[in-house]
C-alpha positions in Angstrom: 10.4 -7.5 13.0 7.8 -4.5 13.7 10.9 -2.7 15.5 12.3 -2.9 12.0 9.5 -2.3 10.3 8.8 1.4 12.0 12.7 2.0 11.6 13.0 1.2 7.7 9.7 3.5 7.6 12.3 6.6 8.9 14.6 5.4 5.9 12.2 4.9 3.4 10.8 8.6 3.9 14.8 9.9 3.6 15.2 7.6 0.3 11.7 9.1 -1.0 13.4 12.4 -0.5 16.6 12.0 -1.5 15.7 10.5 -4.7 12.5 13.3 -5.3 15.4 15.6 -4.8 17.8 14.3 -7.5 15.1 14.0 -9.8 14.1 17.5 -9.6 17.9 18.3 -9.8 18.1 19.4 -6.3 20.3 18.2 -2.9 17.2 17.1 -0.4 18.0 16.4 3.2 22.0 16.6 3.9 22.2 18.4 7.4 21.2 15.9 9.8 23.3 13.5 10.3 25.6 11.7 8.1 24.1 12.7 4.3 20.9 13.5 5.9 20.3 10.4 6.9 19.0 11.2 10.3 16.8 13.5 9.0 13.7 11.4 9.5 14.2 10.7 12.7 14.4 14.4 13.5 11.3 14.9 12.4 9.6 12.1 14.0 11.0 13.3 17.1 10.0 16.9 16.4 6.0 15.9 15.2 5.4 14.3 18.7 6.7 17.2 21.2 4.9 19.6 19.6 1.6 21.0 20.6 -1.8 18.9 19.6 -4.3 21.2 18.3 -7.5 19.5 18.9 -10.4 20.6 16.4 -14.1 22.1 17.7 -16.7 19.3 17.9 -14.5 16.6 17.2 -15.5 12.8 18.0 -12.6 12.4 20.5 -11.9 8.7 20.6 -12.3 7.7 16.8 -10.4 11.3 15.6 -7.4 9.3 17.9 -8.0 6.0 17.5 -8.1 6.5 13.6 -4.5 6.7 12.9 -3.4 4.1 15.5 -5.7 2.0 13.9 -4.2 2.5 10.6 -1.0 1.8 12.0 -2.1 -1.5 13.7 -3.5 -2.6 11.1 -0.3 -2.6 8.4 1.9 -4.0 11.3 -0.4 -7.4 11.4 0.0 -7.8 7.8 3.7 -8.0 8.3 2.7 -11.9 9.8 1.5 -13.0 6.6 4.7 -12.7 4.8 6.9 -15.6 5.0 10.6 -14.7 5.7 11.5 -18.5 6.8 12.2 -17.0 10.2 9.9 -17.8 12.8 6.8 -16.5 11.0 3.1 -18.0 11.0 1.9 -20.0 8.8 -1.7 -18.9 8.2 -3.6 -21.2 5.8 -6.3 -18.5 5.1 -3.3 -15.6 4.7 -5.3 -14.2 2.0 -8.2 -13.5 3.2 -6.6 -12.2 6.6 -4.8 -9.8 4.0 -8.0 -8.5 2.4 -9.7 -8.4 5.6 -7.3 -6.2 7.6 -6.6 -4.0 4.1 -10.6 -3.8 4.3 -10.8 -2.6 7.7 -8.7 0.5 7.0 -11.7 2.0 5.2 -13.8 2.1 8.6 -10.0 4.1 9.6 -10.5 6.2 6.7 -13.9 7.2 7.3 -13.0 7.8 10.8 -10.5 10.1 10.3 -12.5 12.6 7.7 -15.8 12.3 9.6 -14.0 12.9 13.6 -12.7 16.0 12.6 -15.6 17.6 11.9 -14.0 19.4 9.6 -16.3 20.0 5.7 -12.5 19.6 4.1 -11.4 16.4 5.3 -15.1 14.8 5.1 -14.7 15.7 1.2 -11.3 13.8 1.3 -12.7 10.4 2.9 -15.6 10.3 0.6 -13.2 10.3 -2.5 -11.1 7.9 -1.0 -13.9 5.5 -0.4 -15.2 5.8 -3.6 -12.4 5.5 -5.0 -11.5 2.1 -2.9 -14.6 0.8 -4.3 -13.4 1.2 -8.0 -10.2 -0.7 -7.6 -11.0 -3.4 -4.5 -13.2 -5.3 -7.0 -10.2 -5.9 -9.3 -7.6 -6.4 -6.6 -9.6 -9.3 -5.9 -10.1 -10.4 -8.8 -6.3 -10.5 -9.3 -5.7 -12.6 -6.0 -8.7 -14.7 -7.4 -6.7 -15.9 -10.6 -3.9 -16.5 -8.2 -5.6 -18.8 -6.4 -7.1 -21.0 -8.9 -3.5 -21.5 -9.9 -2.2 -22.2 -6.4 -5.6 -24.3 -5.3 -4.8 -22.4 -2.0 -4.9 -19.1 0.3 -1.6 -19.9 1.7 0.9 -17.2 0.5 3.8 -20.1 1.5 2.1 -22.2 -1.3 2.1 -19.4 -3.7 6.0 -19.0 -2.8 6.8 -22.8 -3.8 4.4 -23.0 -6.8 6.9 -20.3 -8.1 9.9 -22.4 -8.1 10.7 -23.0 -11.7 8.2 -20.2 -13.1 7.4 -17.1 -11.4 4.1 -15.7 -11.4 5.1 -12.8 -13.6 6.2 -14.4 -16.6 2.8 -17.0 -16.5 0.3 -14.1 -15.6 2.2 -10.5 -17.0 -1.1 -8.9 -18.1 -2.2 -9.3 -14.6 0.8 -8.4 -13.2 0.7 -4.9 -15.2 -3.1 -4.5 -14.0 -1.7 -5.2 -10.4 1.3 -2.4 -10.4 -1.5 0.0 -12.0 -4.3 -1.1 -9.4 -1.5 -1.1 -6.0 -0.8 2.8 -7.0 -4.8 3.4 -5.9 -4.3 1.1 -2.9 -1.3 3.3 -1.4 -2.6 6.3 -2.5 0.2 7.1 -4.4 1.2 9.3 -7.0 -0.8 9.3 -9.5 -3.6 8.0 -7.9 -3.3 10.0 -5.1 -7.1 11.7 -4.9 -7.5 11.4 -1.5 -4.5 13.7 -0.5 -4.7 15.9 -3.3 -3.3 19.3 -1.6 -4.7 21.3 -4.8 -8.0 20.8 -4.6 -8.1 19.6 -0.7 -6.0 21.4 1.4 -4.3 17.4 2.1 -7.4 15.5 1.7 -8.8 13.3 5.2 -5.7 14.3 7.1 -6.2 18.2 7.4 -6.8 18.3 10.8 -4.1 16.2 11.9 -0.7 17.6 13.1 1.7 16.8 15.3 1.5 12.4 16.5 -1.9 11.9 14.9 0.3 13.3 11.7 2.5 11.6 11.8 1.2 8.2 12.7 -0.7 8.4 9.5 2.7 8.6 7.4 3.8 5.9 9.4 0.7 3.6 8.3 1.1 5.2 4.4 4.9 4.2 4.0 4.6 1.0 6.1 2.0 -0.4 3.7 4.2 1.0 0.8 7.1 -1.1 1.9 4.8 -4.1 2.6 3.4 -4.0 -0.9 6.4 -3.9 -2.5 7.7 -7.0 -0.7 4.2 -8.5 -1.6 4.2 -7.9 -4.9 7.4 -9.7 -4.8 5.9 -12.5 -3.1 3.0 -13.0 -5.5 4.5 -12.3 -8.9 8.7 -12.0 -8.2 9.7 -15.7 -7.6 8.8 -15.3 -3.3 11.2 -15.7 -0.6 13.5 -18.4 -1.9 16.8 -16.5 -1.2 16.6 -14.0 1.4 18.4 -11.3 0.2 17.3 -11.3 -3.5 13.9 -10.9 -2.0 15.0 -7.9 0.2 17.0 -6.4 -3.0 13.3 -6.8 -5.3 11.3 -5.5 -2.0 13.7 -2.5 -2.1 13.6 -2.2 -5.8 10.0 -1.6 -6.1 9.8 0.7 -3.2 12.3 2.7 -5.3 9.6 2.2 -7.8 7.4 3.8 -6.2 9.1 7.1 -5.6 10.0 6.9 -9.3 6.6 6.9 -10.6 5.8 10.0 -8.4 9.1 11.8 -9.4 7.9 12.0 -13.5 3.5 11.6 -13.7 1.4 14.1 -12.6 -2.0 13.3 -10.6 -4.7 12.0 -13.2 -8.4 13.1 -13.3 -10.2 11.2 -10.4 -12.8 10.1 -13.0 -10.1 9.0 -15.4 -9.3 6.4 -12.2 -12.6 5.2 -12.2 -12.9 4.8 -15.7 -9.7 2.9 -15.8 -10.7 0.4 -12.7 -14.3 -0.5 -14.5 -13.8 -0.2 -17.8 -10.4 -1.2 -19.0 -9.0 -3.5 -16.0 -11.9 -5.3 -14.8 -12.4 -6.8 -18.4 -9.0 -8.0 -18.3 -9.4 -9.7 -15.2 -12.5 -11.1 -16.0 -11.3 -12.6 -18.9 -8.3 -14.4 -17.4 -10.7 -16.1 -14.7 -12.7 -17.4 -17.2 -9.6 -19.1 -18.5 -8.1 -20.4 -15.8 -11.6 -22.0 -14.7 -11.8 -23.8 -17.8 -8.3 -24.5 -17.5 -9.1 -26.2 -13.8 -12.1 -27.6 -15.2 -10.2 -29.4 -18.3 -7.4 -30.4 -15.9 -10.1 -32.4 -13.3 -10.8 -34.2 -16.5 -7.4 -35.5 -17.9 
């Protein structure tokens, strides 16, 4: 599975391309290969021969073990998503997911503060304030979730969705979720922590050749692992193995969509948006589904 997890990470950087291209009325990668399509894995193979540039005064073991760390920690995620094939159960698969997602900050601060680099220092301190803005109402979402569910278990979640996915029962949430996930990938247009304007590429400026590209390995491997858990949570879960594959695919497509036509917000505009419009919302529907429990222990 993580063999094919690193692999559709090659494709999913073509198909970001390809469809950036089309959208801006242009061809995109069509050289290598077959319709470009082993254009990813020419670069990949060209980022790691080249030469590693190694910056002045760096902290050698974190400014390496940074993005391998990143990396690690989006492939052990991939355990908590239950594919009916010879995957682990893990009762407390929430928290393991918000603990792992929570350890790539330490990753980010790593890789801005190694370098020794003024630029990249800038980057990682917008990106962790920036994680503190939205983290709060992530799990706050997850929250509601489980008072429905009564249970961390992302297999429960699939089976209380059955009859009724999550989507139709919580869609307010659901909205808050796509807006909130955008922040968590650092995507487009939430993307302050990479902003090449105003950065020169944000935490990752002294990166090149594997440390590069081991980072873009972690940011489109937890792309493609959000999608398929948003389809988890709020899309109806596994149940039929291809439909979920076709919605996992979808909203990876939905991703590169939503960077094709918006442009990068405001970074306060973000943080206005997290505290004062979501987290309201959020509140709001966990007050109603703990009465809702509480009215429900009584009948």
């Amino acid at each position: 599975m993580l063999i094919g997890v690193l692999i559709s990470v090659a494709f999913m950087i073509m198909f970001e391309r390809k469809v950036l291209s089309y959208i801006q009325l242009r061809k995109g990668p069509n050289k290598v290969g077959y319709i470009g399509i082993l254009q990813s894995f020419g670069d990949a193979i060209k980022l790691f021969i080249k030469e590693q540039t190694i910056p002045f005064n760096r902290n050698l073991f974190i400014y390496y073990f940074s993005p391998v760390l990143s990396l690690l920690l989006i492939l052990f995620l991939w355990r908590v998503i239950p594919f009916n094939l010879l995957t682990l159960n893990y009762i407390f698969g929430g928290l393991f997911f918000f603990s792992c997602t929570r350890i790539g900050i330490y990753a980010l601060i790593g890789r801005g503060w190694s370098s020794n680099s003024n630029y990249a220092l800038l980057g990682a301190i917008r990106g962790i304030a920036q994680t503190i803005s939205y983290e709060v109402s992530i799990a706050l979402i997850f929250i509601s979730l489980i008072f429905v569910s009564l249970s961390y278990n992302f297999t429960v979640i699939r089976e209380n969705q059955i009859y009724l996915p999550f989507f139709i029962l919580f869609f307010p949430l659901f909205l808050c979720w796509l807006v909130t996930i955008f922040a968590e990938t650092n995507r487009t247009p939430f993307d302050f922590a990479e902003g090449e304007s105003e950065l020169v590429s944000g935490f990752n400026v002294e990166y090149g050749s594997g440390g590069f590209a081991l980072l873009f390995l972690a940011e489109y491997a937890r792309i493609i692992f959000i999608s398929y858990l948003i389809s988890l949570l709020f899309l109806g879960g596994v149940g039929n193995l291809l439909l979920f594959n076709l919605k996992g695919c979808f909203l990876s497509f939905f991703f590169i969509w939503v960077r094709g036509i918006l442009p990068r917000f405001r970074y306060d505009k973000l943080i206005y948006l997290a505290w004062k419009n979501l987290l309201p919302i959020r509140l709001n529907f966990i007050i109603i589904f703990i009465i809702l429990r509480i009215i429900s222990l009584f009948l």
